[in-house]
N, C-alpha and C positions, 0 to 999 in steps of 0.2 A: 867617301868610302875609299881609304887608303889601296886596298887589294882588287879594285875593278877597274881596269885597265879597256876603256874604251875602243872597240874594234875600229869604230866610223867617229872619231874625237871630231873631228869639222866637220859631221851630217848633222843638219837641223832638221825641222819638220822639211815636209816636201810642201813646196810652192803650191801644189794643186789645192793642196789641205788648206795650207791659210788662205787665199784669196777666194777660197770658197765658202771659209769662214766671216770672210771680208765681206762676202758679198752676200749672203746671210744676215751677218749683221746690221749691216746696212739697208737690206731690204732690196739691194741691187740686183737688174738681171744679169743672170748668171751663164755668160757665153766665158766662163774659167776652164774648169774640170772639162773634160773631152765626154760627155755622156749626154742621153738623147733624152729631151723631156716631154718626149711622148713611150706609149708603151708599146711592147712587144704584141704580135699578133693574138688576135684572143685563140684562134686554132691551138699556137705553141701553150697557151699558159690551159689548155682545155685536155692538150696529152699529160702537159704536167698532172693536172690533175687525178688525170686517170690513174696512171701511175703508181703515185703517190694510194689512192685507193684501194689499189688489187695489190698492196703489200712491198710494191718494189722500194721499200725503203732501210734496208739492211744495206751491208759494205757494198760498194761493187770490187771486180775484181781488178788487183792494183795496176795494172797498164787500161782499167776502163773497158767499160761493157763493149763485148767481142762486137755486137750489131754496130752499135756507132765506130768503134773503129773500121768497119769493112765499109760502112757507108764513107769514111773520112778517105781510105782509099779509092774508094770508087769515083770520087768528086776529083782527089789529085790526078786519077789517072784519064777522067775527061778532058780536064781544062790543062791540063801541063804534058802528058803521053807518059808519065812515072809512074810504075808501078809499085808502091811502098806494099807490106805484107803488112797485113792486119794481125799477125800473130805475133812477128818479130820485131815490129820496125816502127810501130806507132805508139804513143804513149795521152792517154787524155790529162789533162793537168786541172791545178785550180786555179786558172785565168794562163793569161800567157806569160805576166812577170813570174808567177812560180816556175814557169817554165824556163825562162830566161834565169831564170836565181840558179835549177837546176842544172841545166845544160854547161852554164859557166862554172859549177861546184864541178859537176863529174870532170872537166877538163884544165882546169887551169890549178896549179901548187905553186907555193911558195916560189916569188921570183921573176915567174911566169911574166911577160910582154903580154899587155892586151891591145891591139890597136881599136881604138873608139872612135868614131866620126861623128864631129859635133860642127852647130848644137845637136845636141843627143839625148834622149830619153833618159830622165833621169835618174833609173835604178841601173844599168848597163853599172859606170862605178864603182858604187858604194857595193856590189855583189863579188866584183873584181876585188876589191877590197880587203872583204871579208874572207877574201879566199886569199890573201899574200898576194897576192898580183900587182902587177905594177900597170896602170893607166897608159898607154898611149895615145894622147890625144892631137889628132889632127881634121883641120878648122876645114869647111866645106868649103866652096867659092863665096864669095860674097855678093856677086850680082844672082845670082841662079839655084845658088844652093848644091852645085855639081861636084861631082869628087876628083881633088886634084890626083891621079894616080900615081904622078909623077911624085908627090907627097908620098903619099902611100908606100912605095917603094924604098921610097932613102928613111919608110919611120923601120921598116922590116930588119928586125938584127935575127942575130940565133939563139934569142932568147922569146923570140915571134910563138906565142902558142895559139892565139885566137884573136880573129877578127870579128868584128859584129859591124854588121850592115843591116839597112831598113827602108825597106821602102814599100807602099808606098810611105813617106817619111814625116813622120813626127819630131820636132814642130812645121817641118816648113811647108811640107805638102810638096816635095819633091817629088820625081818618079825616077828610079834607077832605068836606062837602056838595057837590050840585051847587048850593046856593046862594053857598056861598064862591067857585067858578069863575066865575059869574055877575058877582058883583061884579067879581071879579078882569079880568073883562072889560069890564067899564064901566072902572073905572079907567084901563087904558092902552088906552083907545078912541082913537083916535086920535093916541095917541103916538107916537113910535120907541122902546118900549120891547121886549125882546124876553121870552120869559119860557122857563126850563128847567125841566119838571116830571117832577121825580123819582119813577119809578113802579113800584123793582125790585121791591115786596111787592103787587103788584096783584091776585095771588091767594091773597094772605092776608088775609083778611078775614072778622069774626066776626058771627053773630047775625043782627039784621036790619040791617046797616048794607051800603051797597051802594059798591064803587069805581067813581067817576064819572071816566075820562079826558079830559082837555086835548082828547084826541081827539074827544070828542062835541059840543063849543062851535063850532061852524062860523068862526066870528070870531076866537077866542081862539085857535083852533089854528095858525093864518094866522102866527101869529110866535111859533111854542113849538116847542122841542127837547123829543120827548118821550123818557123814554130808561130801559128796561127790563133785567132780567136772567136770564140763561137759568141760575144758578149756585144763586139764589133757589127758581129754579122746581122746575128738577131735583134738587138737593143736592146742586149738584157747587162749590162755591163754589171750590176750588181750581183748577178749570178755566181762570175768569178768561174767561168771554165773556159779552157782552152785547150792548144795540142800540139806534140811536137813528134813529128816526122825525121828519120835518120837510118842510115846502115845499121844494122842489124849489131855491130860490133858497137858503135857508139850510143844506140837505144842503151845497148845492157848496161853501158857505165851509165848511162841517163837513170836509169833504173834503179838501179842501185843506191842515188842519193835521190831520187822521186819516196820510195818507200818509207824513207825516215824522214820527210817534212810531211807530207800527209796522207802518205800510204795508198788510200782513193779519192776519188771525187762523187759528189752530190750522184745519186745511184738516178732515182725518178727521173730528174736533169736531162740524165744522159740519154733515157731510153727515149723522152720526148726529141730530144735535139733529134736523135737517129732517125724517126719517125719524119721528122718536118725536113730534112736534108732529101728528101726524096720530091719536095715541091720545089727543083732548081730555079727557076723561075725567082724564089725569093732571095735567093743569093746572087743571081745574073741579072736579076734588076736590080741591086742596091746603085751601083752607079750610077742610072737616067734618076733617080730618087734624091739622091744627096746632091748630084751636079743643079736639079731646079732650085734647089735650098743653095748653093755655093754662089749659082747665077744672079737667086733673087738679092742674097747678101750686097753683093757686087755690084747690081745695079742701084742699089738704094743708096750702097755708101760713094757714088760715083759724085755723089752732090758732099759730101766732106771734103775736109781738105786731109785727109789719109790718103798717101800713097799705095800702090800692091801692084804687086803681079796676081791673077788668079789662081789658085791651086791647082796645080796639077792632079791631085787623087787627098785622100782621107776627110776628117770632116770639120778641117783647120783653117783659117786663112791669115795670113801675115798680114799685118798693119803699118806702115811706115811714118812714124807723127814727128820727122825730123821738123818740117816745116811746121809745127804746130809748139813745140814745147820746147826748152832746152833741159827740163827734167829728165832723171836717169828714167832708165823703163822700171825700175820700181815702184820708183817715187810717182812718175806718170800712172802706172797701172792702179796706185793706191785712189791718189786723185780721182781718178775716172770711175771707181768704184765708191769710192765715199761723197763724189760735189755731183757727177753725174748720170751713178747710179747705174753703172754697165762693169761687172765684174769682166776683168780680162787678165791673163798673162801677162807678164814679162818675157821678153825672151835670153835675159841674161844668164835666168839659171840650169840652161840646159846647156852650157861654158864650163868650162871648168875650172878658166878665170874669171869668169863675170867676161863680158860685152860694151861696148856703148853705141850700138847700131842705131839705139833709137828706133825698138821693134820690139811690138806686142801680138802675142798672139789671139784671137778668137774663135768660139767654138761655132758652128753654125747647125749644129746637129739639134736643130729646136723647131718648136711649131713657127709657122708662119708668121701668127700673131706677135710672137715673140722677138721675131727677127724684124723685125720692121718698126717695133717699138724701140730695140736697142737701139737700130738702126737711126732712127728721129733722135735720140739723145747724141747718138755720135756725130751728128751732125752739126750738132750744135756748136762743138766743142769748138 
């Protein structure tokens, strides 16, 4: 078709999609795609219902049912001391990447410097993209996954419109310091920089390592999209709702391109989440929850010959099969999912060149049973 001038000419499917089709077809478990294969509480799917019953199933209204927003405040202002406005300042989305799709449409035009820190989640981008932006991509550490800042600052020109950071961090399972925020705020101290901080695994987090929010930097927050997810939280990833907290000036541009991708979100959804965010308990335990699952991973796989550090938060863990294959991580992830029969990650395509680290990711967000059956195959290898 001579006249369709491809926006994303080098975007393929996303990696998650085939290796979960890999792993599918092969009949392989499926520790690929980042989703929990057990289900949500019966309580939450008991308010959905209800819901859904006494009619609440028309539009809701387009920044999201007022309750759950004031409950969404209520949670930032416990755990972080910020007080976002549930009128002005919060927006419910349809998962976090619409949020992240929007956040970067309201702010970045033709031209526009985006700094991305990779590997990197990978719609950040192709959304950049789509919007004239130009990629700035600078590479994490490589023993740690830490942010060089000192990078960071020589990638900054005066064409710097937005930073995107994440943590706690997808793939690697990094955690950002409240000293990296700090800087992060000297840096575009008086810039027009804006910054997106990616926060869907905020209560996953291990050991003694603590998640510090954009939200708690009084300054830094002044020009940050912070932007969470309720799919994470509760194990409903298919749901597809999320939310994105910001000044009240930068809500409204949020705003303003929220309405023309999908105006609202799931109405019943919303009122159950609102409802079950009042049992904190299920959001302040995720982490003793996922850390027995990250542990039990780790100790199983301690008898392979895979390398790791353990994660520090989300519900990922890195794999190191240098000493095991001289295969690319493709080609290895293909292998492992087709002769072994344990769908996995690559980690080359969260690069923006590709990689040859010789690193696979895995999902551990699975039952028991399941974890200990990959676990026995990966050992084998």
């Amino acid at each position: 078709m001579k006249n369709l001038n491809s926006k994303l000419p080098n975007v393929g499917e996303s990696v998650f999609a085939t290796m979960t089709k890999m792993a599918n077809d092969y009949n392989a478990i499926n520790l690929s795609q980042g989703f929990p294969d057990f289900n949500c509480s019966e309580e939450l799917l008991e308010r959905v219902a209800y819901y859904q019953s006494k009619g609440f199933n028309q539009y809701a209204p387009m920044p999201g049912v007022l309750n759950l927003r004031k409950k969404i405040s209520e949670k930032i202002k416990k755990i972080y001391g910020k007080m976002y406005n549930p009128d002005t300042e919060i927006v419910v989305t349809a998962g976090a990447t619409q949020a992240l799709y929007t956040a970067i449409t309201a702010v970045v035009s033709p031209g526009d410097e985006v700094i991305i820190l990779e590997p990197a989640y990978d719609s950040y981008a192709p959304a950049v993209l789509i919007n004239g932006g130009i990629p700035i991509f600078v590479s994490l550490a490589k023993n740690n996954y830490s942010i060089d800042w000192e990078l960071v600052e020589k990638s900054i020109s005066n064409k710097t419109k937005l930073i995107i950071i994440n943590s706690p961090h997808n793939p690697t399972g990094s955690v950002l310091t409240k000293n990296d925020l700090e800087i992060l705020e000297k840096l575009v101290r008086g810039k027009e920089i804006f910054i997106i901080s990616d926060e869907v695994y905020e209560h996953i987090i291990f050991g003694d390592k603590i998640h510090y929010s954009v939200a708690q930097l009084p300054e830094l927050c002044k020009k940050t999209f912070v932007i969470s997810s309720f799919g994470k939280t509760y194990h409903t990833t298919g749901w597809k709702v999320g939310y994105c907290v910001a000044p009240e000036k930068l809500i409204n541009e949020f705003k303003k391109v929220h309405q023309f991708i999908v105006f609202a979100v799931n109405t019943p959804i919303q009122h159950a989440y609102a409802d079950i965010m009042e049992k904190e308990e299920m959001y302040l335990g995720l982490s003793n929850f996922y850390q027995k699952k990250r542990d039990l991973m780790i100790s199983l796989l301690s008898k392979s010959k895979f390398k790791f550090e353990p994660a520090q938060g989300t519900y990922f863990q890195l794999l190191n099969y240098s000493s095991i294959s001289d295969l690319n991580d493709r080609e290895f992830s293909e292998y492992l999912t087709k002769e072994i029969g344990v769908g996995v990650i690559p980690l080359s395509p969260f690069y923006s060149a590709g990689n040859n680290d010789k690193v696979i990711r895995i999902c551990f967000a699975k039952k028991d049973k399941v974890l200990q059956a990959a676990a026995e195959r990966l050992c084998k290898v």
